[in-house]
Backbone as JSON Lines, residues from 0, in Angstrom:
{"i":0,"aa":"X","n":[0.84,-1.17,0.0],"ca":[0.0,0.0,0.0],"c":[0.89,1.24,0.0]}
{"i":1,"aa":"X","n":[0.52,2.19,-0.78],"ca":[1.4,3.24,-0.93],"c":[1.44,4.57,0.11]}
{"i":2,"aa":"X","n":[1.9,5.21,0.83],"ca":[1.67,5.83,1.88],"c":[2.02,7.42,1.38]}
{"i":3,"aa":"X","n":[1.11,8.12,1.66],"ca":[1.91,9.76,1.73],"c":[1.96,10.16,3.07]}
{"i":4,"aa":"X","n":[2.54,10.76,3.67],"ca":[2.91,11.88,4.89],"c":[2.28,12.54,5.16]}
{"i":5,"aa":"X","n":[1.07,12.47,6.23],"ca":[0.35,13.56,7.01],"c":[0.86,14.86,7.53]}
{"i":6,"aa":"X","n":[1.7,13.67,8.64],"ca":[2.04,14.34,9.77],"c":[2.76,14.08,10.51]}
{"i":7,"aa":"X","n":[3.85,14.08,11.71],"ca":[4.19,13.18,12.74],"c":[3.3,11.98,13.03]}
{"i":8,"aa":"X","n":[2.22,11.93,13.17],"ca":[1.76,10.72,13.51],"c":[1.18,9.8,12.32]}
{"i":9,"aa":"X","n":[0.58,10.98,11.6],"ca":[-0.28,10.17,10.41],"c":[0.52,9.96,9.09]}
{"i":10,"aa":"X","n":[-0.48,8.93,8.26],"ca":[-0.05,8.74,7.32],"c":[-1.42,8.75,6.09]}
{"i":11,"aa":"X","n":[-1.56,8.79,4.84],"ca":[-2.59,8.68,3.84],"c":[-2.37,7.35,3.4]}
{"i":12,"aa":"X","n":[-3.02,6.98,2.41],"ca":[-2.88,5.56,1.56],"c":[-3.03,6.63,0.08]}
{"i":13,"aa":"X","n":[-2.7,6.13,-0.94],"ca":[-2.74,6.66,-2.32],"c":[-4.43,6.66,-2.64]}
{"i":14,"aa":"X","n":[-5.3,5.51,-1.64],"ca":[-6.68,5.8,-2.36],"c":[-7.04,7.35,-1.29]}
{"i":15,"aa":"X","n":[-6.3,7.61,-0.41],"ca":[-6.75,9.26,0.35],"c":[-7.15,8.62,1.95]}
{"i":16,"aa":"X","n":[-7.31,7.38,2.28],"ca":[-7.64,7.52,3.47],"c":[-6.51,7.28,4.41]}
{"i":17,"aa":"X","n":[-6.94,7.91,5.57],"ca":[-5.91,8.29,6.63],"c":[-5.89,7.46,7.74]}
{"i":18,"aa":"X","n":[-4.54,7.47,7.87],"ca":[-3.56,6.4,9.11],"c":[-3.34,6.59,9.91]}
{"i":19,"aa":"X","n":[-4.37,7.47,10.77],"ca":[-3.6,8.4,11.91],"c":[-3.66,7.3,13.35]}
{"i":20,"aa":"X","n":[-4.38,7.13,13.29],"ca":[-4.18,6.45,14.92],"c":[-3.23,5.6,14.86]}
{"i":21,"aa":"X","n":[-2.53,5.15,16.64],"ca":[-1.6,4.55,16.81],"c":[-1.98,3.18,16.41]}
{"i":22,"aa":"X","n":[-3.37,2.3,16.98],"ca":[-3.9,1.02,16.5],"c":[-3.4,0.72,14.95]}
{"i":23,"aa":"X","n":[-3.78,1.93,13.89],"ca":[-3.99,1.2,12.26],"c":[-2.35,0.91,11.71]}
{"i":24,"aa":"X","n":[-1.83,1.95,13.05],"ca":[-0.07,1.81,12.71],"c":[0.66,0.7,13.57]}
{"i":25,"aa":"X","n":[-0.03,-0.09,13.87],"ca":[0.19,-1.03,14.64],"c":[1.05,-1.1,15.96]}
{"i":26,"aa":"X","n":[0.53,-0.07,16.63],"ca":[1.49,0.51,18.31],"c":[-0.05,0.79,19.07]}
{"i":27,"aa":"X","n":[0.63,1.04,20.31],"ca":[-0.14,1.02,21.33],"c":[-0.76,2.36,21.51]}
{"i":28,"aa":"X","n":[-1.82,2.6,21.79],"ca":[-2.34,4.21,22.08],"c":[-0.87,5.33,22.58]}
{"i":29,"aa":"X","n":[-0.66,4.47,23.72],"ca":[0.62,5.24,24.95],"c":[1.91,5.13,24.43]}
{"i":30,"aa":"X","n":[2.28,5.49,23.73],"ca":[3.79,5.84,23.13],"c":[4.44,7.34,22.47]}
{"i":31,"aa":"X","n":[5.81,7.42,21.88],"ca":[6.19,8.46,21.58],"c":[6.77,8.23,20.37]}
{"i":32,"aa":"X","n":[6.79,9.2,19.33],"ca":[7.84,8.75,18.22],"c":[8.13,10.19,18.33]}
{"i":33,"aa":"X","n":[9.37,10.13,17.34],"ca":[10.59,10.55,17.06],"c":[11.13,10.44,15.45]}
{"i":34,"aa":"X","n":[11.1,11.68,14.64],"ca":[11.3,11.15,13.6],"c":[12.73,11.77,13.23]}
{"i":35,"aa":"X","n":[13.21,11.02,12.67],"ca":[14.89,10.73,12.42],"c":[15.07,11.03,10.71]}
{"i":36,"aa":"X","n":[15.52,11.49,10.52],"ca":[16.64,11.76,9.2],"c":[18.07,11.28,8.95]}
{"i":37,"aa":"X","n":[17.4,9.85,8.12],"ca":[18.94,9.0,8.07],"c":[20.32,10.05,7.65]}
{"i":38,"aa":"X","n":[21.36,10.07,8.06],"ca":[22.57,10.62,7.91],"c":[23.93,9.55,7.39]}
{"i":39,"aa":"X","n":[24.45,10.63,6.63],"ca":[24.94,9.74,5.71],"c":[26.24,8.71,6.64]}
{"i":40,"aa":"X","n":[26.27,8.73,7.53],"ca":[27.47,8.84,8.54],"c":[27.0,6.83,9.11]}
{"i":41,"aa":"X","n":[25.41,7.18,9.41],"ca":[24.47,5.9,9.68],"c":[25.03,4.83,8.91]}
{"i":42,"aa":"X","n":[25.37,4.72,7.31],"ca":[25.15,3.84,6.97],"c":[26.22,2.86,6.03]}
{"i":43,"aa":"X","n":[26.16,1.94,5.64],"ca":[27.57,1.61,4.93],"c":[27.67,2.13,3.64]}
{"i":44,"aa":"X","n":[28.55,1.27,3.35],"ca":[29.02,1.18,2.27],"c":[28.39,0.92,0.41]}
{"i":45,"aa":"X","n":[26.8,0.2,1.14],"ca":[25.84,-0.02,0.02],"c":[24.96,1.11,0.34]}
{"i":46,"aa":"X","n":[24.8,1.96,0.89],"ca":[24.36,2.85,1.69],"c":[22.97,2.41,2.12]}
{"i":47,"aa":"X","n":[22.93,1.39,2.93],"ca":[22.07,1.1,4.16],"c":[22.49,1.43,5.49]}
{"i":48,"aa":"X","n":[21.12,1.99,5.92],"ca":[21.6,2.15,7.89],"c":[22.57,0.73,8.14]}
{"i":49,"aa":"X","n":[23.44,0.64,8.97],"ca":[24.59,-0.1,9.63],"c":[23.24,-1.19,10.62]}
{"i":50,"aa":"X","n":[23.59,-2.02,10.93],"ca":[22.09,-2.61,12.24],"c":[22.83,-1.78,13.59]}
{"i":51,"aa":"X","n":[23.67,-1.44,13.79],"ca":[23.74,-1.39,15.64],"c":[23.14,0.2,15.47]}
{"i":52,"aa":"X","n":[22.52,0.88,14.21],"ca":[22.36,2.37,14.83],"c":[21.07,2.01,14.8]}
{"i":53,"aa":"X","n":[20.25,1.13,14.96],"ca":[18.61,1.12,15.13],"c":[18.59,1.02,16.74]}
{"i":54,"aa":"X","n":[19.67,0.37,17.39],"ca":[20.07,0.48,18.37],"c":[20.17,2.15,19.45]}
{"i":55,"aa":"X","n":[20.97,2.71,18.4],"ca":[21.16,4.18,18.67],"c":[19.86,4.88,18.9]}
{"i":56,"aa":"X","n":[18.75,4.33,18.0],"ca":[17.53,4.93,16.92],"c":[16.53,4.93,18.79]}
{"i":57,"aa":"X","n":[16.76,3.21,18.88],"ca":[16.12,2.75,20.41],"c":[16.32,3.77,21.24]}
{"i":58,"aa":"X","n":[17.14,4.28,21.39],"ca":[17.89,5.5,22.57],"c":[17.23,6.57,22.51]}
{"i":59,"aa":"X","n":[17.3,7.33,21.22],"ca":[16.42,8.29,21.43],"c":[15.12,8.44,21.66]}
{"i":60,"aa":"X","n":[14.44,7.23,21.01],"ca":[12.5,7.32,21.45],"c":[12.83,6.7,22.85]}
{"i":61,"aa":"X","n":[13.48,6.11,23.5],"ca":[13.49,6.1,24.66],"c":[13.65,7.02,25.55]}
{"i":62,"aa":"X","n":[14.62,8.12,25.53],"ca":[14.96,8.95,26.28],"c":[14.04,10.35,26.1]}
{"i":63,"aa":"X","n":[13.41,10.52,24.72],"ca":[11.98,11.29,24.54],"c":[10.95,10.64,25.29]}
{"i":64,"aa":"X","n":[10.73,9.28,25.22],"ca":[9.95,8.62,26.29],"c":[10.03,9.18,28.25]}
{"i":65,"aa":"X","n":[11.29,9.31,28.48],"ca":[11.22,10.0,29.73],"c":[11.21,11.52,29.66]}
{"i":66,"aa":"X","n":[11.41,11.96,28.88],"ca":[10.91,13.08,28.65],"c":[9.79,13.42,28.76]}
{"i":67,"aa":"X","n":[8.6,12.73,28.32],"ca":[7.43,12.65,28.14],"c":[6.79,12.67,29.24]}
{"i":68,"aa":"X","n":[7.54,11.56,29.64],"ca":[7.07,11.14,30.99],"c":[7.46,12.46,32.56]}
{"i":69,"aa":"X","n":[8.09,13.21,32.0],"ca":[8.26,14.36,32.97],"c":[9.58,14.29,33.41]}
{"i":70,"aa":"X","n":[10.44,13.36,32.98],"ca":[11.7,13.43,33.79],"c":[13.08,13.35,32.38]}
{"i":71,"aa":"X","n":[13.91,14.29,32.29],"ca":[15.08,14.06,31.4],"c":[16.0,13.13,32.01]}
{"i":72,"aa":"X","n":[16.48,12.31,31.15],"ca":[17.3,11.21,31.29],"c":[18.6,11.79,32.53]}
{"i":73,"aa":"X","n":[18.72,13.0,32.1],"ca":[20.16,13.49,32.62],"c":[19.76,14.23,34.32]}
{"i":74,"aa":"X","n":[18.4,13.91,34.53],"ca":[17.76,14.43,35.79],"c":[17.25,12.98,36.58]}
{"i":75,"aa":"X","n":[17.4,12.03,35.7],"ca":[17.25,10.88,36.69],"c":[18.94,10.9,37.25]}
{"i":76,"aa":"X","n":[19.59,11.05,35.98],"ca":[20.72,10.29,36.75],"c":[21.43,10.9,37.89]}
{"i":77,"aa":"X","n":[20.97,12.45,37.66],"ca":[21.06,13.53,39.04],"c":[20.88,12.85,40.81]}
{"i":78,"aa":"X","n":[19.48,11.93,40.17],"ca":[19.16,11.38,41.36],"c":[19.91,10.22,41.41]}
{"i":79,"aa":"X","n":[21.01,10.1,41.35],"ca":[21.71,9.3,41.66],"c":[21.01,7.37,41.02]}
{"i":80,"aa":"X","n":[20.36,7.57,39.86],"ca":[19.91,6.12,39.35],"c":[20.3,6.16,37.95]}
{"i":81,"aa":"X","n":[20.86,4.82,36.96],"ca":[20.83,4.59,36.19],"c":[20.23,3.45,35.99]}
{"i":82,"aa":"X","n":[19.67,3.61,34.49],"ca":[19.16,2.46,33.71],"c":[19.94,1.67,32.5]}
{"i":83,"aa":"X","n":[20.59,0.71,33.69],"ca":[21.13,-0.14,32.68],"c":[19.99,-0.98,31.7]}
{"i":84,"aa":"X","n":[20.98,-0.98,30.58],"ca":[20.46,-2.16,30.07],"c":[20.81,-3.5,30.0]}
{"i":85,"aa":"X","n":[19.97,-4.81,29.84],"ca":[20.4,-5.78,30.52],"c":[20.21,-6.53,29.39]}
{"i":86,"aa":"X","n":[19.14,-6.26,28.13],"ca":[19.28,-6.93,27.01],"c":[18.63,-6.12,25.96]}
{"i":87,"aa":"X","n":[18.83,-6.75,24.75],"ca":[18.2,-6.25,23.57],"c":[17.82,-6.91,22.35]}
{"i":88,"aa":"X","n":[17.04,-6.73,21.88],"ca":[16.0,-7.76,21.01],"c":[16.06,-6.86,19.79]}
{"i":89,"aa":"X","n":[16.31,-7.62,18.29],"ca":[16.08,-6.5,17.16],"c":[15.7,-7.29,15.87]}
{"i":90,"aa":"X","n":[14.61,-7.02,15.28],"ca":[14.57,-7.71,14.66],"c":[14.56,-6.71,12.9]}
{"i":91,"aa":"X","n":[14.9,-7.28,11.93],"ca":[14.59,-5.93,10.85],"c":[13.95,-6.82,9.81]}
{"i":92,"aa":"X","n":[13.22,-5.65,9.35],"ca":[12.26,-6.15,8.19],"c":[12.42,-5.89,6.76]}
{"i":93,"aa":"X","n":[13.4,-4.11,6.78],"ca":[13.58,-3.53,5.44],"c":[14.07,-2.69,5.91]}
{"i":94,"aa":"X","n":[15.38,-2.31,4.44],"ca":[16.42,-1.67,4.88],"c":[16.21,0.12,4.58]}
{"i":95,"aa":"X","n":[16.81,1.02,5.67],"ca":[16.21,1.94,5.54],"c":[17.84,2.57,5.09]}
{"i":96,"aa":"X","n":[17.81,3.53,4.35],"ca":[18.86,4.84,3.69],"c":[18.9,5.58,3.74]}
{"i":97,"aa":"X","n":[20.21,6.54,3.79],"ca":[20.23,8.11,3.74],"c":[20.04,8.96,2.73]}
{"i":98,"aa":"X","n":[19.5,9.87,3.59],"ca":[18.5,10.86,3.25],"c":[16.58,10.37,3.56]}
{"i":99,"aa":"X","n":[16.48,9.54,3.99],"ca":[15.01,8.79,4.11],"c":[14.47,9.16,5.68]}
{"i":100,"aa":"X","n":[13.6,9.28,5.84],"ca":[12.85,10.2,7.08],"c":[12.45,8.38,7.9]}
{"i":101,"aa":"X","n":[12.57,8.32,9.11],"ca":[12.26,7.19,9.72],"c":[11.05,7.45,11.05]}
{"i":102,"aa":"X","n":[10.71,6.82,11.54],"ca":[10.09,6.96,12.6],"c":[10.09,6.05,13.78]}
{"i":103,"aa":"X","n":[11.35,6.36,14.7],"ca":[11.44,5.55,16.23],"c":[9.8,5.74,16.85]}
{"i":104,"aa":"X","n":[9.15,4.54,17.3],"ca":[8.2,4.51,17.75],"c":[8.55,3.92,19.43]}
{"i":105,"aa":"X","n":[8.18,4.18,20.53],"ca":[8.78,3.84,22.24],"c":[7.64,3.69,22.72]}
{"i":106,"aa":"X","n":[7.42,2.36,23.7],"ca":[6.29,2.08,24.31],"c":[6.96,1.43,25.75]}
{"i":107,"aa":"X","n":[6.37,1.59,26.68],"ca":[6.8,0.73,27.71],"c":[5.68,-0.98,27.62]}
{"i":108,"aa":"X","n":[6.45,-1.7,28.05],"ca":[5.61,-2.94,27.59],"c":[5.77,-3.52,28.96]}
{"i":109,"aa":"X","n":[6.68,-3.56,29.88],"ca":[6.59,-4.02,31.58],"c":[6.91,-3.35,31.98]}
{"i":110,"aa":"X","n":[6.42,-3.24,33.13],"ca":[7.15,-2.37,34.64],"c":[7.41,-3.96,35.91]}
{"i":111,"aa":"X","n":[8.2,-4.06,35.92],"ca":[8.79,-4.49,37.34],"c":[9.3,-4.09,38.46]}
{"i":112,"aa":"X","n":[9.25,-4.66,39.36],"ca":[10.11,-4.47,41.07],"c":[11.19,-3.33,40.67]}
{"i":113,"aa":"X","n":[11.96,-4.33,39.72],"ca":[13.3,-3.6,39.67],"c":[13.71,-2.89,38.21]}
{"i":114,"aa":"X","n":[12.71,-3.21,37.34],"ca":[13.15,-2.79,35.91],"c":[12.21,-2.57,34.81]}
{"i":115,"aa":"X","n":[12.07,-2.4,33.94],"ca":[11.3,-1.92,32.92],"c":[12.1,-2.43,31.88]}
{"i":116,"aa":"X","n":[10.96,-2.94,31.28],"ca":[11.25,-3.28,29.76],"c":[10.5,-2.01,28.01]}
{"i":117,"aa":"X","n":[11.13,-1.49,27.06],"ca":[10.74,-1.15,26.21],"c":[10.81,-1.69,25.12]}
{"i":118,"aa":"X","n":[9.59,-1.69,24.99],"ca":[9.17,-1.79,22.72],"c":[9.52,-0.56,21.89]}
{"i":119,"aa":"X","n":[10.23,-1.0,20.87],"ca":[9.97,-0.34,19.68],"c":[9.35,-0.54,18.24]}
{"i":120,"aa":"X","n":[9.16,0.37,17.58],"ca":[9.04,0.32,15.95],"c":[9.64,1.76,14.96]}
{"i":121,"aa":"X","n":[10.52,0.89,14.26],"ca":[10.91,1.89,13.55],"c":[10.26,1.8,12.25]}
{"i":122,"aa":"X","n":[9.2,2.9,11.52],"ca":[8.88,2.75,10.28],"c":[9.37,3.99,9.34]}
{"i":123,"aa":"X","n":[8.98,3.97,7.91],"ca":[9.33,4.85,6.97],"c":[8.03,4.69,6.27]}
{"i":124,"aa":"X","n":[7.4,5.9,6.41],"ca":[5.91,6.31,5.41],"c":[5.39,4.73,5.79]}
{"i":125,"aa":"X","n":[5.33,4.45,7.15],"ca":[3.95,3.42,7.11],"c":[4.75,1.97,7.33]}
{"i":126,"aa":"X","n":[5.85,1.44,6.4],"ca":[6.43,0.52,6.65],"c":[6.86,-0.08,7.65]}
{"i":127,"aa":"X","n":[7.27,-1.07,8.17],"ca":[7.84,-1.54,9.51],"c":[9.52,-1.87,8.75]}
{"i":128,"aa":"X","n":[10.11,-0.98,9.28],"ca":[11.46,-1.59,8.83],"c":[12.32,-2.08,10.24]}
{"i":129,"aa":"X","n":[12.28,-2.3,11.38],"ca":[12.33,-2.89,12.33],"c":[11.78,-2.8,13.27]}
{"i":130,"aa":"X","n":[11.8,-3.64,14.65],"ca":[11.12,-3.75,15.71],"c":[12.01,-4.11,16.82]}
{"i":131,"aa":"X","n":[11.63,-4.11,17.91],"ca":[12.4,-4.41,18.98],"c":[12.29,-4.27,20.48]}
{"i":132,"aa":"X","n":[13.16,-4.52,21.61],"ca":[12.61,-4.21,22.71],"c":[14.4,-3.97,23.78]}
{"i":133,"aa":"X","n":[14.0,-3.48,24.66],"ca":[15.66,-3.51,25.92],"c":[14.66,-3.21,26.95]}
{"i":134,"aa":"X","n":[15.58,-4.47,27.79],"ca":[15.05,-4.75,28.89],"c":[16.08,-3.77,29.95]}
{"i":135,"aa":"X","n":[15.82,-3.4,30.81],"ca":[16.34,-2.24,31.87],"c":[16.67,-2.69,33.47]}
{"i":136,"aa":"X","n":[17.37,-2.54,34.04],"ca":[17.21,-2.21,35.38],"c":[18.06,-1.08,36.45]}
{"i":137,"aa":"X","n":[17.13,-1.11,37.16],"ca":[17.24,0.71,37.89],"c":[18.63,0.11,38.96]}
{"i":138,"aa":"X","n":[19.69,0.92,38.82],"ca":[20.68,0.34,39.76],"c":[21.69,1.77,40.27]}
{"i":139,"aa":"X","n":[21.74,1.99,41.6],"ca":[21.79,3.42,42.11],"c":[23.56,3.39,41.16]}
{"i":140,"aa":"X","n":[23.4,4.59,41.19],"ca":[24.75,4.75,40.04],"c":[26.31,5.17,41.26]}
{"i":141,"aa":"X","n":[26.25,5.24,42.33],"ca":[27.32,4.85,43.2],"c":[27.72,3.47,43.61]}
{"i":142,"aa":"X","n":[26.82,2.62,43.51],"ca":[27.3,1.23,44.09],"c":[27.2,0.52,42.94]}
{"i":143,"aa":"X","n":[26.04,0.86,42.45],"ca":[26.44,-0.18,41.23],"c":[25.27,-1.29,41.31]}
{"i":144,"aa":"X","n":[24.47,-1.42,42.07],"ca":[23.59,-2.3,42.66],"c":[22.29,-1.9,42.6]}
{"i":145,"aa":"X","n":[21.32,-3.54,42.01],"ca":[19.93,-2.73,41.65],"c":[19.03,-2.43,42.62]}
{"i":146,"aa":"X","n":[17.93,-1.63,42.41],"ca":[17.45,-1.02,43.43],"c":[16.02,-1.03,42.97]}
{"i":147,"aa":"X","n":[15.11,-1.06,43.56],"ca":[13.63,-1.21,43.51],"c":[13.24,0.05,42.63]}
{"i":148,"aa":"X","n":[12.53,-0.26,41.52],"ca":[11.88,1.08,40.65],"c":[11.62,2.15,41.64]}
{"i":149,"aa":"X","n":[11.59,3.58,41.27],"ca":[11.83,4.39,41.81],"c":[10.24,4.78,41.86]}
{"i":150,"aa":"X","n":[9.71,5.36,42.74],"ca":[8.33,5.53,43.14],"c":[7.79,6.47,42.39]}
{"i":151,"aa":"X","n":[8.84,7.8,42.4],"ca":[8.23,9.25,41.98],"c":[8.09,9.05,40.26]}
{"i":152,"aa":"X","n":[9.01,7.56,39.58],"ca":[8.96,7.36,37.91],"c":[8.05,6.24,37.88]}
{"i":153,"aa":"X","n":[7.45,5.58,38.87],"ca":[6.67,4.23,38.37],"c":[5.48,4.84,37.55]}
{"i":154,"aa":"X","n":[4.66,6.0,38.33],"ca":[3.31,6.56,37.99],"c":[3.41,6.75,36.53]}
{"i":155,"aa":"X","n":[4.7,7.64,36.06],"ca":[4.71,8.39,34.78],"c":[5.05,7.3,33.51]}
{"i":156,"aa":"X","n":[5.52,6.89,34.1],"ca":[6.12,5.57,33.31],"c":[5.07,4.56,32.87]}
{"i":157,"aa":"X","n":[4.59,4.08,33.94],"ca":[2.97,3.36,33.7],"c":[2.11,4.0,32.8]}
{"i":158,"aa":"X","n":[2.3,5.57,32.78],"ca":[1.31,5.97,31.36],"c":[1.37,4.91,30.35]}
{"i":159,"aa":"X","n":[2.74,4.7,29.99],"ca":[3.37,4.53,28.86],"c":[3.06,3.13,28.04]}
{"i":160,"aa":"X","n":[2.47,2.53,29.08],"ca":[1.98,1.12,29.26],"c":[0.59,0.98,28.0]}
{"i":161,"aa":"X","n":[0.88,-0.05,27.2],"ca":[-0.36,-0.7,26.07],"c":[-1.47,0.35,27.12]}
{"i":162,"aa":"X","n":[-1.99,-0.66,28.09],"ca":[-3.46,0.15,28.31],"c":[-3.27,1.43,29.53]}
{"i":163,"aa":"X","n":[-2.44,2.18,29.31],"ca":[-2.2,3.59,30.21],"c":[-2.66,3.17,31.22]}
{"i":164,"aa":"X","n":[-2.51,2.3,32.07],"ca":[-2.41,1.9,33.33],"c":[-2.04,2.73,34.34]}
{"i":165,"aa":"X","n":[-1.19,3.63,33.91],"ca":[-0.84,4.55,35.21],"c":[-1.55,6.0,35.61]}
């Protein structure tokens, strides 16, 4: 199906009807995207994105994700917590190139005791050109040791959740 460009969120089909909600784009109501402008720097030599910068791609709808959520990445870590990551899942579907407009899509998909897990989707005009997820845990950034989700980020964070749970 052929897609034109709404908007940040939306998309058209060539017969004119519109893609706007998160459901028809296949994400959860509660998420954030981020749209990216491949750079020529991203990609190799055939000039495809490289795979570890979808990785990179993860980082930023994540860290707009706490943004969102009311807290900058660089104001958690104030409070003395980081979020490691503990794994990462990637899967790709189609290869994306520079100069091509992308769209990091960030959802929280668990909240745990000690950690949080995130979904992604990265598309181009509608496409799924990968997917993925990193699993997290909150570990005070002096010792080094994990530490029970933080109370004042569980609420905001839980927005973020498939059914806005929080």
């Amino acid at each position: 199906m052929a897609l034109e460009r709404l908007s940040e969120r939306g998309y058209r089909t060539a017969a004119g009807a519109a893609l706007s909600s998160p459901a028809m784009r296949g994400l959860p109501p509660h998420h954030v995207d981020v749209e990216i402008e491949v750079r020529y720097a991203e990609t190799d030599q055939m000039g495809v994105v490289h795979h570890a910068n979808y990785l990179v791609w993860f980082e930023l709808a994540r860290t707009r994700l706490c943004l969102e959520a009311g807290f900058h990445y660089a104001e958690i870590e104030r409070r003395g917590l980081l979020l490691l990551v503990t794994g990462a899942d990637l899967s790709y579907r189609a290869a994306a190139r520079y100069g091509e407009v992308v769209t990091a899509a960030c959802w929280v998909a668990r909240l745990g005791s000690r950690g949080v897990t995130f979904e992604y989707r990265i598309e181009r005009g509608g496409e799924l050109v990968a997917s993925g997820s990193t699993e997290h845990v909150w570990v005070d950034a002096a010792s080094r040791r994990p530490v029970r989700f933080p109370e004042e980020l569980e609420a905001p964070f839980a927005r973020f959740l498939p059914d806005g749970s929080g």
